[in-house]
VMD Tcl script that draws the C-alpha trace (Angstrom):
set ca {
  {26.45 -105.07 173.83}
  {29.43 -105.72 176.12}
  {33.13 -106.93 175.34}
  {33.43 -109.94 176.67}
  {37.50 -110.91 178.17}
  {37.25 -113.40 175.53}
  {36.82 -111.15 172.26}
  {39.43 -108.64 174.31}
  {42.03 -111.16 173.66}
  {41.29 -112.89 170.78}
  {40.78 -116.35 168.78}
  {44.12 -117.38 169.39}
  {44.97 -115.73 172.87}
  {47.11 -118.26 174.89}
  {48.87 -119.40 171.81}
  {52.45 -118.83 172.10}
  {54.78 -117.98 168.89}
  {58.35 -117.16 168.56}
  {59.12 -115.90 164.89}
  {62.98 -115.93 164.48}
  {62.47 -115.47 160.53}
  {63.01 -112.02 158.81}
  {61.80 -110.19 155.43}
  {58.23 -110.92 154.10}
  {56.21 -113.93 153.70}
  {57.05 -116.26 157.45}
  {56.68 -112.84 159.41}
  {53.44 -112.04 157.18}
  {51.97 -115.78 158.56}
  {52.75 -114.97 162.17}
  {51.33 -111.12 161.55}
  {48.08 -113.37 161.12}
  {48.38 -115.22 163.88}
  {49.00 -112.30 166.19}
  {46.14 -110.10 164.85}
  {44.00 -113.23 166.77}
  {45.27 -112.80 169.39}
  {48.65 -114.88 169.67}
  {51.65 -113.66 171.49}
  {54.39 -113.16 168.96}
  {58.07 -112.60 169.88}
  {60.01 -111.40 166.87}
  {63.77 -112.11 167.20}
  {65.89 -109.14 165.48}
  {69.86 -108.59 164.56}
  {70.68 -106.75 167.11}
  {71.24 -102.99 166.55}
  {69.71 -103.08 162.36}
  {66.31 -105.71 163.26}
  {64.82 -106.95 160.19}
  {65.61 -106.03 156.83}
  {62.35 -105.26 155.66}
  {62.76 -102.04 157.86}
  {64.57 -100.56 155.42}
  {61.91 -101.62 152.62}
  {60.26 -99.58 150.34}
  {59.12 -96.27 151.79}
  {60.05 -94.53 155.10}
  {59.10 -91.67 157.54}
  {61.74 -89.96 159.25}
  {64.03 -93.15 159.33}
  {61.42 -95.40 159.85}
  {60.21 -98.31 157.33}
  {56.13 -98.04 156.80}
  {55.99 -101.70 156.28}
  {57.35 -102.86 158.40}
  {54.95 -101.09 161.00}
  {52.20 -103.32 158.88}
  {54.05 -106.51 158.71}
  {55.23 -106.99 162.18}
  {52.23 -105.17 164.21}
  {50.97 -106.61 167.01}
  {54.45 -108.43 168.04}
  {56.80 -107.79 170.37}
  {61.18 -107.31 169.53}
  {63.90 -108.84 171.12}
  {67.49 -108.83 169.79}
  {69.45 -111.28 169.75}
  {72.49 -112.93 167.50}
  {71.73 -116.47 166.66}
  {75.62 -117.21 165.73}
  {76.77 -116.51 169.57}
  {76.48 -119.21 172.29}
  {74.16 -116.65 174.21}
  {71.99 -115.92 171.18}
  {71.27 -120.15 170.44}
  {70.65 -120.55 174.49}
  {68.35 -117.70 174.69}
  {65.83 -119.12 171.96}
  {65.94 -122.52 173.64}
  {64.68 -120.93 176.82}
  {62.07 -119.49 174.58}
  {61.38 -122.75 173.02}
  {60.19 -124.42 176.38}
  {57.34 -122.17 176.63}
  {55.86 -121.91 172.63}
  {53.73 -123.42 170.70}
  {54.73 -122.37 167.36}
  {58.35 -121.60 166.05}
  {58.50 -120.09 162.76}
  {61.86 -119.55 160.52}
  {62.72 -118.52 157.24}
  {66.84 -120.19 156.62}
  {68.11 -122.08 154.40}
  {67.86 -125.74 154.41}
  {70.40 -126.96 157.25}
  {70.56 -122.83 159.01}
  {69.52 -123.63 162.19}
  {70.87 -127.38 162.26}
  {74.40 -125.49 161.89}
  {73.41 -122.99 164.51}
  {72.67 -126.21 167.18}
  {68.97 -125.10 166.57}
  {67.51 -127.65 164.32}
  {63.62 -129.39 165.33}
  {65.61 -132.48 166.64}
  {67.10 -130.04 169.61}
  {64.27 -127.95 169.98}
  {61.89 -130.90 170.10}
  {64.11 -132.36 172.85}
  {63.42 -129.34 174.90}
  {59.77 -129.35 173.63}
  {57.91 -131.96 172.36}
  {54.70 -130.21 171.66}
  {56.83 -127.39 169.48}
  {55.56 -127.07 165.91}
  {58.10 -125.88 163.79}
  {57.20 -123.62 160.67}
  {59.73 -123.39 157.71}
  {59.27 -121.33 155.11}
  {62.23 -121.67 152.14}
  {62.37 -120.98 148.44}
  {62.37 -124.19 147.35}
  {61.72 -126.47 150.86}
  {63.52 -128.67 152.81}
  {63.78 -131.17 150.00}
  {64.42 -131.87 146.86}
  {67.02 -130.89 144.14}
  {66.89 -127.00 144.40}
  {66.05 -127.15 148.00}
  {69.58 -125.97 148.60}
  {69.11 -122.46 146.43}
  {68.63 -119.07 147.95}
  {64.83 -118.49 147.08}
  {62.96 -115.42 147.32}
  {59.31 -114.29 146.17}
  {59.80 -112.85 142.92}
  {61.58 -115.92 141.98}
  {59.04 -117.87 143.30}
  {56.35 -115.92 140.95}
  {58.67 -117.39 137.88}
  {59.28 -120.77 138.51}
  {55.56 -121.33 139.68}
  {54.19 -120.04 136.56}
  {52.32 -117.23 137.02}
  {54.81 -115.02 135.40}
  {54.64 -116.60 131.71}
  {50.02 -115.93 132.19}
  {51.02 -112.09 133.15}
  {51.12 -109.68 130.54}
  {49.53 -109.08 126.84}
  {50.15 -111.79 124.80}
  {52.55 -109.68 122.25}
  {54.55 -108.61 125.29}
  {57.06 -109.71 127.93}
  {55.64 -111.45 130.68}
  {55.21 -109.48 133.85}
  {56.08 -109.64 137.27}
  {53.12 -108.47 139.80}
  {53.17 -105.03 141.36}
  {53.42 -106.27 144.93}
  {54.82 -109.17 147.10}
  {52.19 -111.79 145.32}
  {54.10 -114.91 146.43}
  {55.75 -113.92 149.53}
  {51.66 -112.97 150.64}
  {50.05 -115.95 149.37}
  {52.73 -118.01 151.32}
  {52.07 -115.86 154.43}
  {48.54 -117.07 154.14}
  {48.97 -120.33 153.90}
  {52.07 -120.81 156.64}
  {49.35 -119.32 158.60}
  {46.74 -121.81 157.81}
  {49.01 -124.80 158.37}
  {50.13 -123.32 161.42}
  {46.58 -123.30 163.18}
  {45.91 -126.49 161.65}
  {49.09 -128.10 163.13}
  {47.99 -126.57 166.70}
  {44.44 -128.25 166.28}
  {46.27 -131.34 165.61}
  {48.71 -130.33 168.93}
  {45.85 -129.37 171.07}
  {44.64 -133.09 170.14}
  {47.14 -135.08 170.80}
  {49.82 -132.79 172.02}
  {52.58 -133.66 170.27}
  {54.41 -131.35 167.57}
  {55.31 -131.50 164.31}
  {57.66 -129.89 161.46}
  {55.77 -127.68 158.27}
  {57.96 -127.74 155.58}
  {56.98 -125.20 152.93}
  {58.03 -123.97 149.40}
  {57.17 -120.08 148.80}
  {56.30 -121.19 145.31}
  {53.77 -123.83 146.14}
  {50.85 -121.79 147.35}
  {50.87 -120.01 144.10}
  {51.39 -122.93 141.71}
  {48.20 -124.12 143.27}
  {45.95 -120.63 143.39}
  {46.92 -119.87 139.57}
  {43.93 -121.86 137.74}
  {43.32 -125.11 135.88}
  {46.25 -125.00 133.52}
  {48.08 -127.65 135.27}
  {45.39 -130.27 134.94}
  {44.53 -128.28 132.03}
  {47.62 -129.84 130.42}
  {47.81 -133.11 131.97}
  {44.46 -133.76 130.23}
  {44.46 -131.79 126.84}
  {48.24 -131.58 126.44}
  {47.48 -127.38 126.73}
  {49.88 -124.67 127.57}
  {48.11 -121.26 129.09}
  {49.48 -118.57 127.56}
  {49.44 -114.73 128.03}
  {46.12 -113.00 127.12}
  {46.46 -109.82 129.27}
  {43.54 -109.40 131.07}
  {40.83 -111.96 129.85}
  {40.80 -115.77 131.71}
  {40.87 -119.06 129.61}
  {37.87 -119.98 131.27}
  {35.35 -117.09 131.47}
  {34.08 -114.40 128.76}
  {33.68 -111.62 129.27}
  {36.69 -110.70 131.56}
  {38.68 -107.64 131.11}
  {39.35 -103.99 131.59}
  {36.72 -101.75 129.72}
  {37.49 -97.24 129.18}
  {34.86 -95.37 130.00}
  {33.93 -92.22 127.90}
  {35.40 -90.23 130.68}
  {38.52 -92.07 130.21}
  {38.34 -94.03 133.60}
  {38.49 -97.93 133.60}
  {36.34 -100.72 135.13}
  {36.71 -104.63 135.74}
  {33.68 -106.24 133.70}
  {33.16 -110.20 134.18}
  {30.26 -112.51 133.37}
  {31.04 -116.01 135.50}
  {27.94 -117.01 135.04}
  {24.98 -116.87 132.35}
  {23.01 -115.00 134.26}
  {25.34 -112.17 134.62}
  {26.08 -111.87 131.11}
  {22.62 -111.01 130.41}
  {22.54 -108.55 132.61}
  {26.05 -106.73 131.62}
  {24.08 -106.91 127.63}
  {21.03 -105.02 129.74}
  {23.34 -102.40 131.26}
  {24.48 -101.79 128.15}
  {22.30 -101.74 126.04}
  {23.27 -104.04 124.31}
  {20.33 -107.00 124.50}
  {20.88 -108.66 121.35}
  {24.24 -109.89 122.22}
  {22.67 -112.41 124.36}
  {21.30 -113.83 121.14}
  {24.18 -113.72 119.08}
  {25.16 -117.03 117.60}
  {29.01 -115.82 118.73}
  {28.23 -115.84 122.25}
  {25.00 -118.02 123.27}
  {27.37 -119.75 126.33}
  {30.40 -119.48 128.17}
  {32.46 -121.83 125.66}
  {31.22 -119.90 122.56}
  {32.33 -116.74 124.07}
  {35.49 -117.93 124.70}
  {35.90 -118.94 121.41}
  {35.04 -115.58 119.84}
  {36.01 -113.53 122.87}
  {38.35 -110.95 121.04}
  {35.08 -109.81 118.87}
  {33.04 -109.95 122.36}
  {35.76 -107.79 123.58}
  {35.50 -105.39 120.90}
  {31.71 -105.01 121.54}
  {31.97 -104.21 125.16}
  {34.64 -101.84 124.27}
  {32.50 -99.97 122.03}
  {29.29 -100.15 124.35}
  {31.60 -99.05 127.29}
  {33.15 -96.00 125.81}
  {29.08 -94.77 125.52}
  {28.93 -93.92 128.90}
  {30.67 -91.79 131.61}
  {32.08 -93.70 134.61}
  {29.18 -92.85 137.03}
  {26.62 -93.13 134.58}
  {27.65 -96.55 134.06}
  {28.05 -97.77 137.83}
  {24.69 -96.92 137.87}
  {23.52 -98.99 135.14}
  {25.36 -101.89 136.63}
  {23.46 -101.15 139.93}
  {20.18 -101.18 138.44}
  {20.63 -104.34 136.85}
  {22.58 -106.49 139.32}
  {25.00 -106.70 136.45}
  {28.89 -107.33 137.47}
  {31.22 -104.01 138.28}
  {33.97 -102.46 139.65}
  {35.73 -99.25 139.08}
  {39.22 -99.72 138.73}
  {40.38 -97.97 142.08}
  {43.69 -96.75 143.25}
  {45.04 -96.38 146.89}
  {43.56 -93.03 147.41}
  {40.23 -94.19 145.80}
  {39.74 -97.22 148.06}
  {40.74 -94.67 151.16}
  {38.09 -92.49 150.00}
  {35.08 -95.32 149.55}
  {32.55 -95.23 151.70}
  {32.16 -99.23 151.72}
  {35.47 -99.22 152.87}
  {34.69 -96.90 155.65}
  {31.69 -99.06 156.88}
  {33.91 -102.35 156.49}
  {36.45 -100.78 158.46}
  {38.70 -101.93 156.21}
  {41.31 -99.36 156.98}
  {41.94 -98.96 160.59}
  {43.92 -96.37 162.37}
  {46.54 -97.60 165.04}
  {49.03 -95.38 167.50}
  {52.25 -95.40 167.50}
  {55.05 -94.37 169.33}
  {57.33 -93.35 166.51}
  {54.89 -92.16 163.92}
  {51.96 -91.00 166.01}
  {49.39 -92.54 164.29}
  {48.97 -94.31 161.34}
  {46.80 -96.28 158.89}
  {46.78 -99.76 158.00}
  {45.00 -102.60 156.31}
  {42.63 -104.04 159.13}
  {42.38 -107.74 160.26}
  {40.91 -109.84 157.46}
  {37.56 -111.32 158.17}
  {34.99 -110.71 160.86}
  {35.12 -113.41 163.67}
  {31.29 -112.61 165.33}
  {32.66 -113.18 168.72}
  {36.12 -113.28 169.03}
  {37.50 -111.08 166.24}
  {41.10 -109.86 165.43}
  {42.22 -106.76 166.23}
  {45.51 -104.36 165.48}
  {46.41 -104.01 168.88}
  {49.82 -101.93 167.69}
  {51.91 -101.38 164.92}
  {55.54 -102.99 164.28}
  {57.63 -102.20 166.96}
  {61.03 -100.76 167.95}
  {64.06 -102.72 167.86}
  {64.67 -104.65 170.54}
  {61.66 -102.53 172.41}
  {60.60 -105.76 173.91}
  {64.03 -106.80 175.38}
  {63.66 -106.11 179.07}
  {60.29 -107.32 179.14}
  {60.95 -110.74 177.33}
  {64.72 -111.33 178.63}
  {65.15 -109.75 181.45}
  {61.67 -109.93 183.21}
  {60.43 -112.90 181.89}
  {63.53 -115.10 181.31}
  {65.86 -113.58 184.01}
  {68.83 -112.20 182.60}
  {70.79 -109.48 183.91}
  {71.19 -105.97 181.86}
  {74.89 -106.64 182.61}
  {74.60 -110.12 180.73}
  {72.72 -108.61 177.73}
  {74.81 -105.23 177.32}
  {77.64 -107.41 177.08}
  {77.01 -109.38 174.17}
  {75.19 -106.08 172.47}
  {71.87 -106.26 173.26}
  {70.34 -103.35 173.90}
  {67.69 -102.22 176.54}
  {65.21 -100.39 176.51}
  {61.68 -99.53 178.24}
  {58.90 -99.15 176.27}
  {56.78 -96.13 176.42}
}
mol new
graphics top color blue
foreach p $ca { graphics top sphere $p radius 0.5 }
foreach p [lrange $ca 0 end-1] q [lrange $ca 1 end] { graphics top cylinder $p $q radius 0.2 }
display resetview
């Protein structure tokens, strides 16, 4: 079958963004919108870029996620607090569809860059801004970040064993959940543009995604007055759920949403007349008695050797998963034939490997074009070639130039 031009470029090719936000979770919504296909300019501090290049892990010098987050974009420097900096993103404006930005409340308003001057300039712009706590309210003038976020939306005090402290996730939970849905808004404020072709502002709270993805408990307690507390890892609304050893002494992720599947777990186990036990006939009596369902599992688990039991849970349709690690899910061959991992060149690091695009568009998928790149490696192609400057004009007020390879 041939590529058609269209699946070349993308969902989103002709969609114009210019991302003058830093760290995680705005640059994570306009990674999504550039792996379609959009044409992302990332404005950098001149000389350091973004901080999240000196994030976690490194190769020679250069930050590894940073390659993830900000792939498929293209750097420019520039200084938002000089006169050159503020008349170099309104230039930028007049040709964009989407600005996104990560300040504080009243940033860019200081900066002579607030929606009410950029709107002037553009009245189709959609503006995208992603803050702690939003552009209103009491706390909307605090510094926010995601791990605060995770707190103060609740999923913190539902993390953790119940005789513990409550627990912070092991990655950038909120800061990726708002990346998600920035991007979501974003492409649903362009259909609305496209429409009518007028712009708009997005105002949104890091924390708010997550206070709505974390379960019933808020309606839960509107309702029945409840408060969801920690129960490591079993749900409040679904027995069996948890993290079973293996005689082997590996782990896997056993759940029975549904009747059906409970049944069929009891088969795999061996285990049939659990099904008729008075404890656990349905989902509500198991979650009333779910420590002693626990401790059954447990026992009928720790039976069997990892692969023996995958292979149980095969035969029966029951409800798996091995409790993988990074190298593990490198290694799997579903994985593989998902293309789930993808390799991508680069010209500081060779090559490396990534997460792919998430989700299979049939005819115009996403693709990860290149990884994050230099700083500043788009300067000469953005300002000078596109927008007209003169090196001489740029050099002087720091900004660097550069070709690209």
């Amino acid at each position: 079958m041939s590529i058609t031009r269209e699946a070349l470029q993308g969902a989103l090719a002709g969609v114009k963004v210019l991302d003058i936000s830093n760290f995680l979770a705005a640059p994570m919504s306009t990674m999504f919108l550039a792996d379609f296909g959009a044409e992302v300019v990332k404005v950098e501090r001149p000389g350091r870029g973004d901080e999240l290049r000196f994030w976690g892990e490194n190769k020679d010098g250069v930050g590894l996620y940073y390659k993830v987050i900000n792939r498929n974009k293209k750097s420019v420097t520039l200084d938002l607090h000089t006169p050159l900096g503020v008349e170099i993103v309104k230039k930028l404006v007049a040709d964009v569809d989407i600005v996104v930005e990560n300040y504080r409340p009243g940033t860019l308003e200081k900066w002579g860059l607030g929606y009410e001057v950029l709107s002037a300039i553009n009245p189709r712009l959609i503006m995208l801004r992603v803050t702690g706590y939003g552009q209103t309210g009491p706390y909307s003038h605090r510094p926010g970040f995601g791990t605060l976020a995770e707190a103060y939306a609740g999923y913190v005090n539902i993390s953790g064993e119940p005789e513990g402290s409550p627990l912070l996730p092991g990655f950038g939970l909120a800061d990726a959940t708002t990346g998600l849905m920035a991007a979501f808004l974003a492409t649903t404020a362009l259909h609305e543009q496209r429409r009518t072709g007028k712009g708009q502002v997005i105002d949104l709270a890091i924390y708010e995604t997550l206070l709505t993805l974390i379960g019933p408990h808020v309606v839960n307690h509107d309702q029945l007055g409840l408060v969801q507390e920690r129960q490591g890892s079993r749900l409040p609304f679904v027995a069996p759920r948890n993290i079973y050893r293996t005689r082997d002494g590996e782990h896997v992720s056993i759940a029975g949403s549904s009747q059906s599947i409970f049944v069929r777990i009891c088969a795999a186990l061996e285990r049939p007349e659990l099904v008729d036990d008075a404890r656990f006939l349905d989902n509500r009596l198991r979650l009333k008695n779910a420590v002693a369902l626990d401790d059954e599992l447990m026992a009928a688990v720790a039976r069997f050797d990892l692969a023996d039991l995958l292979e149980r849970f095969e035969h029966h349709q029951a409800a798996v998963s091995a409790v993988y690690n990074v190298q593990q899910i490198f290694e799997d061959r579903h994985v593989a034939a998902r293309e789930n991992i993808v390799a991508v060149p680069d010209a500081e690091l060779g090559a490396l490997r990534m997460q792919n695009v998430v989700g299979k568009l049939s005819r115009t998928p996403g693709q990860v074009r290149t990884a994050g790149p230099r700083v500043g490696q788009h300067n000469r192609e953005v300002l000078v070639e596109r927008l007209g400057y003169t090196a001489a004009q740029l050099q002087a007020q720091g900004i660097a130039l550069e070709d690209a390879p």
